[in-house]
ROGUPA-654045 format. One record per atom (N, C-alpha, C): z, y, x; residue in three letters; atom name. Coordinates in pm, 1 decimal, padded with zeros to 6 digits. Layout:
# ROGUPA-654045
+----------+----------+----------+------+------+
:       pz :       py :       px : rest : atom :
+----------+----------+----------+------+------+
:        Z :        Y :        X :  ALA :   CA :
...
+----------+----------+----------+------+------+
# end
This chain:
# ROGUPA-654045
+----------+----------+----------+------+------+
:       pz :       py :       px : rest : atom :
+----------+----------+----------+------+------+
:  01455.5 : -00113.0 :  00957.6 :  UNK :    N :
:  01387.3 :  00009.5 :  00985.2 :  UNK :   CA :
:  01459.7 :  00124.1 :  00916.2 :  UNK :    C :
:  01489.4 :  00268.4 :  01008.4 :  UNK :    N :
:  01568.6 :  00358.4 :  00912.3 :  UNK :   CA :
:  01487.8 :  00413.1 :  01006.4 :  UNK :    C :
:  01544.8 :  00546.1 :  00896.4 :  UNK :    N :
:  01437.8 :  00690.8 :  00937.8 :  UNK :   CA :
:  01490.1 :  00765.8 :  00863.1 :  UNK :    C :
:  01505.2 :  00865.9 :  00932.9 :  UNK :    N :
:  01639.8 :  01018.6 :  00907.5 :  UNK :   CA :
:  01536.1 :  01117.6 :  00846.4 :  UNK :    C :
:  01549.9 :  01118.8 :  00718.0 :  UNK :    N :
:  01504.5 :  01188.8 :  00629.9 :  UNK :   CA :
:  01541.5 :  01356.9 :  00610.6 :  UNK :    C :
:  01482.4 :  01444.7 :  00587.0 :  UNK :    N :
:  01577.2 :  01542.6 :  00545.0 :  UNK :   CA :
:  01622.1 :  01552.3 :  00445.3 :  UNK :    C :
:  01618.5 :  01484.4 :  00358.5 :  UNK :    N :
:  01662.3 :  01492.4 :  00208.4 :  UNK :   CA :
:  01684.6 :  01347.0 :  00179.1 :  UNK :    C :
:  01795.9 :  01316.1 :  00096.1 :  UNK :    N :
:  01796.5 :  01183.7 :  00052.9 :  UNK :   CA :
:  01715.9 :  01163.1 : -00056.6 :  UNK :    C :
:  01629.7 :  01052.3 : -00037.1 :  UNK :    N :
:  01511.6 :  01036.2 : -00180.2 :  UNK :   CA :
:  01575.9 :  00947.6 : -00267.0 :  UNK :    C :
:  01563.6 :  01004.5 : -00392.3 :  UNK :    N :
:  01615.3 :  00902.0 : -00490.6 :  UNK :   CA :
:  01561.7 :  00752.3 : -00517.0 :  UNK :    C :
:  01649.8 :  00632.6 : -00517.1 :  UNK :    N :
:  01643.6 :  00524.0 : -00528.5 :  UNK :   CA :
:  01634.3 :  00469.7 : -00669.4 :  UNK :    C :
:  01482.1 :  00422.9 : -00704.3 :  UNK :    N :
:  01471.7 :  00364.8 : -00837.4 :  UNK :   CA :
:  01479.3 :  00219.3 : -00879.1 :  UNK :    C :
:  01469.4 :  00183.0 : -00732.5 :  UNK :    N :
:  01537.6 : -00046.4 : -00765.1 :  UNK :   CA :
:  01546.4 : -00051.8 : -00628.8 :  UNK :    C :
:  01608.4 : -00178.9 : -00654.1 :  UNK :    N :
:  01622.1 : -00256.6 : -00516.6 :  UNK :   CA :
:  01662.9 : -00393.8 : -00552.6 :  UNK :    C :
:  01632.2 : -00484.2 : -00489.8 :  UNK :    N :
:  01618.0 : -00598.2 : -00490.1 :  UNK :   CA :
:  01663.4 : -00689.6 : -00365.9 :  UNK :    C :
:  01726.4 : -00837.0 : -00392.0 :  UNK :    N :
:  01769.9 : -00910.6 : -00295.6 :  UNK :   CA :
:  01676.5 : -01037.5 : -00260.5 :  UNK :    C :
:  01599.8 : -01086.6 : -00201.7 :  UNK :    N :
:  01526.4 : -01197.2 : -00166.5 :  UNK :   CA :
:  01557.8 : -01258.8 : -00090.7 :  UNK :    C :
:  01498.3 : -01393.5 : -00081.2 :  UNK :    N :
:  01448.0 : -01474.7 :  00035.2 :  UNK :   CA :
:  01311.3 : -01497.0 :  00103.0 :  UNK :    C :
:  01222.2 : -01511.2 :  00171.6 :  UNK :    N :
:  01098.4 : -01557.0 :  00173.6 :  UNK :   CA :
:  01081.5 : -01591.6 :  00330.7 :  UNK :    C :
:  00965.9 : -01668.6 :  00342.2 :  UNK :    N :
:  00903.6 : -01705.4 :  00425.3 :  UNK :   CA :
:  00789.1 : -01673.6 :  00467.3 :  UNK :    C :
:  00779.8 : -01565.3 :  00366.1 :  UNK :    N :
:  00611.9 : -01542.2 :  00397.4 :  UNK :   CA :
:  00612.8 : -01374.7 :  00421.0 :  UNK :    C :
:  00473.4 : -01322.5 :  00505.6 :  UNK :    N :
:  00469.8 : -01183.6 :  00570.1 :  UNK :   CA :
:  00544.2 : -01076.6 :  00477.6 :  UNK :    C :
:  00643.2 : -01020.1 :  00424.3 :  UNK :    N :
:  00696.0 : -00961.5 :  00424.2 :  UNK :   CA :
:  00686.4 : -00835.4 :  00457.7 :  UNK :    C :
:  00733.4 : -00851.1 :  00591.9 :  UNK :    N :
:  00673.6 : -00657.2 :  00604.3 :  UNK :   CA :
:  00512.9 : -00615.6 :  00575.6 :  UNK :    C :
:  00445.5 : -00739.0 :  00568.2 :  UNK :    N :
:  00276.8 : -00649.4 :  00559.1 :  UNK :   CA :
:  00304.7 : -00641.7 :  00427.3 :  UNK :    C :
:  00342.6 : -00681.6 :  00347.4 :  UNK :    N :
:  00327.8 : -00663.4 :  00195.5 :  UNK :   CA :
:  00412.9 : -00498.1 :  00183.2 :  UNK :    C :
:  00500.6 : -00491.0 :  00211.3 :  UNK :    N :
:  00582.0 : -00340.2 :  00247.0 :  UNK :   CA :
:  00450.1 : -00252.6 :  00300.7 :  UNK :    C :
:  00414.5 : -00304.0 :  00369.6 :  UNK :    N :
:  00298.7 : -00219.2 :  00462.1 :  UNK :   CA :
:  00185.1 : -00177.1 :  00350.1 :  UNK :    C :
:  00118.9 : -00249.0 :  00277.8 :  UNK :    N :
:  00050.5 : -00207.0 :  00171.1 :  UNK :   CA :
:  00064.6 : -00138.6 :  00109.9 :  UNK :    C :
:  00211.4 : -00161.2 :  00012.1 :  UNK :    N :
:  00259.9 : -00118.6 : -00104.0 :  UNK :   CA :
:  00278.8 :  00072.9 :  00003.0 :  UNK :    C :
:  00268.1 :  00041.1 :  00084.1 :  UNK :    N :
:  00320.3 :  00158.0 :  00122.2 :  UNK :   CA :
:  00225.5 :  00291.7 :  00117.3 :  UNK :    C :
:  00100.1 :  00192.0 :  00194.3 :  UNK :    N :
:  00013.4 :  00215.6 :  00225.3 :  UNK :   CA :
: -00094.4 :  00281.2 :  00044.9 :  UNK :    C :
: -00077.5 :  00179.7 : -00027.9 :  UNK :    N :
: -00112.7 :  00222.7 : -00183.1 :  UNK :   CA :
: -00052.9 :  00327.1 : -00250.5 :  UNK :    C :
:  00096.9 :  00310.4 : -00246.4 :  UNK :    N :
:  00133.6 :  00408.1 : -00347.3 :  UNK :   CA :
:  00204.1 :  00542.1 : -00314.9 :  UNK :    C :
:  00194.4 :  00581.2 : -00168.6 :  UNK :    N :
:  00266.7 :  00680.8 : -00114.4 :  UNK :   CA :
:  00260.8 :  00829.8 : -00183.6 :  UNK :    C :
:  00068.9 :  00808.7 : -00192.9 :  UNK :    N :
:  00057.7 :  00946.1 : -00230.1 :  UNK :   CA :
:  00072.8 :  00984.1 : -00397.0 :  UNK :    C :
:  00133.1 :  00845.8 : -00487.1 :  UNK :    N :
:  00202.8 :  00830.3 : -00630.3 :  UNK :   CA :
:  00342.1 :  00932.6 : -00614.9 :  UNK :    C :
:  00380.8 :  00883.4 : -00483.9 :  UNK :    N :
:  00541.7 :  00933.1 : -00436.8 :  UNK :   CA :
:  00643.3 :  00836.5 : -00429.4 :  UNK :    C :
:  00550.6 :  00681.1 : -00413.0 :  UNK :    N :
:  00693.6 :  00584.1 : -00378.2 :  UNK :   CA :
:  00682.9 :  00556.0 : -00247.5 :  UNK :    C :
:  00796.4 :  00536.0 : -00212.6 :  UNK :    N :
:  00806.2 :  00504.1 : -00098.9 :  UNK :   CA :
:  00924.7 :  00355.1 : -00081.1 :  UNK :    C :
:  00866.4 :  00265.6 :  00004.5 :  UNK :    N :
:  00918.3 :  00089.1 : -00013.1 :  UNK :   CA :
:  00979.3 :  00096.1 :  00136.7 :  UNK :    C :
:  01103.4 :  00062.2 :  00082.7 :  UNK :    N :
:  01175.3 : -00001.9 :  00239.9 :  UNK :   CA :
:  01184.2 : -00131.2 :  00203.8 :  UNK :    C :
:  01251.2 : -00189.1 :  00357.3 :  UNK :    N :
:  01246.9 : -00324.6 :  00377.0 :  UNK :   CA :
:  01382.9 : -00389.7 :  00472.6 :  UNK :    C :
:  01466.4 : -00403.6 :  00471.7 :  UNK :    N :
:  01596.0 : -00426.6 :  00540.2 :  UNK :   CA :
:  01599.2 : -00583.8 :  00551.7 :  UNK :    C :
:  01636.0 : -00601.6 :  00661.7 :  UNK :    N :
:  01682.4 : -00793.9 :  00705.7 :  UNK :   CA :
:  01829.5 : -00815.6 :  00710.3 :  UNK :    C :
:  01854.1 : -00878.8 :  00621.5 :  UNK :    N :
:  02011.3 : -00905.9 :  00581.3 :  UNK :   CA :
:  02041.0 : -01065.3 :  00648.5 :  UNK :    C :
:  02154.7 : -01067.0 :  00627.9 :  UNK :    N :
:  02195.7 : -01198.6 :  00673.4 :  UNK :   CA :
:  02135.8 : -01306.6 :  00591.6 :  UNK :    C :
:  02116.9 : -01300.0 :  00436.1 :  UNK :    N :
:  02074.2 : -01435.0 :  00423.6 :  UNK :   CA :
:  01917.7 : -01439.9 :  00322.2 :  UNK :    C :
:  01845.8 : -01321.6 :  00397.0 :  UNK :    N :
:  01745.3 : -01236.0 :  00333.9 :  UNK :   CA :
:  01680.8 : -01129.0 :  00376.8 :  UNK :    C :
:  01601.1 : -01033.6 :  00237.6 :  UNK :    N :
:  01525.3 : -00917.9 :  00302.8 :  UNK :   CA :
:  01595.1 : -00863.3 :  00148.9 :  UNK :    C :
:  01604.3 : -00684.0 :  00183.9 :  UNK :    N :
:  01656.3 : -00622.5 :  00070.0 :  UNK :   CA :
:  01531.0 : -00529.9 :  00070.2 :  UNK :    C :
:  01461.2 : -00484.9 : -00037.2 :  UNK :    N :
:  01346.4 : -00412.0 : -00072.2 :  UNK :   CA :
:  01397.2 : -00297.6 : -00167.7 :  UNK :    C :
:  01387.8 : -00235.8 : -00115.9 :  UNK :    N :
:  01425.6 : -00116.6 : -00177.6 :  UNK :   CA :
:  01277.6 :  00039.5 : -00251.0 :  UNK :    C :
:  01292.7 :  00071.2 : -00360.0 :  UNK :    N :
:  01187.8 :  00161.4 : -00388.4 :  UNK :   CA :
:  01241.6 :  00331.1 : -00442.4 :  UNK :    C :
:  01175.2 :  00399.8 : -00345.6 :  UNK :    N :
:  01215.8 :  00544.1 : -00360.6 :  UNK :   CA :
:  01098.4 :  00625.2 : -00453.4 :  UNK :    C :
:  01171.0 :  00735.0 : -00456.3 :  UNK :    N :
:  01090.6 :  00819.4 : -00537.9 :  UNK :   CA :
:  01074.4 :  00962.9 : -00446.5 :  UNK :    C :
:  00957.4 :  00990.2 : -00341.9 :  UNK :    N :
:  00913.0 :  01137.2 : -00301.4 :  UNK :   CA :
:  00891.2 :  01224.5 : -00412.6 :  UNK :    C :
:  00986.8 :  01336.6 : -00449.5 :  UNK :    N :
:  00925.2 :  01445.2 : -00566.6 :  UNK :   CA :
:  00845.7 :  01512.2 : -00483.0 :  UNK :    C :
:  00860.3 :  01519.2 : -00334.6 :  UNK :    N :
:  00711.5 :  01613.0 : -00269.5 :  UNK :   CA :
:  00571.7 :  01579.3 : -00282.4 :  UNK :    C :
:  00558.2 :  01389.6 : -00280.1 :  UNK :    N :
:  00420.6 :  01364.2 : -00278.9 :  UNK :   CA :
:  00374.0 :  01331.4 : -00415.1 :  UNK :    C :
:  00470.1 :  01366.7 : -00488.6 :  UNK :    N :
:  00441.2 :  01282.3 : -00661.2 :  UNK :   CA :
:  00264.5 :  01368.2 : -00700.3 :  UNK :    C :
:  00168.8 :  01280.5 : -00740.8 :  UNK :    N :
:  00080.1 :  01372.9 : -00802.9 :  UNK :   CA :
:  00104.9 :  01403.9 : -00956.7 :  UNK :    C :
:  00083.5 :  01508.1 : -00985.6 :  UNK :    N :
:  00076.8 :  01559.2 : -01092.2 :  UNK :   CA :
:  00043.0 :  01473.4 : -01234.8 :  UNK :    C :
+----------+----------+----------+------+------+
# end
């Protein structure tokens, strides 16, 4: 999943896995929970895996 941002958001981890289990709904939550904190969770399908990646929105950060 990509999505053309206007600004590149800064990247605070990322991580390499394996799993078998729902995956993107867990992305979907985390997303869904902490957006309006100002993170924002990607999710990429690699060849021998999923790469999870966590951003930082300074627009939605609350105070």
């Amino acid at each position: 999943m990509k999505h053309d941002l206007p600004q590149k958001l800064p990247l605070l981890g990322e991580m390499k896995f394996s799993s078998t289990g729902d995956v993107a709904r867990l992305v979907t939550f985390l997303n869904q929970t902490l957006k309006q904190h100002g993170f924002i969770f990607g999710l990429s399908k690699e060849d021998d895996g999923y790469r999870l990646a966590v951003y930082q929105d300074p627009d939605r950060q609350k105070p």
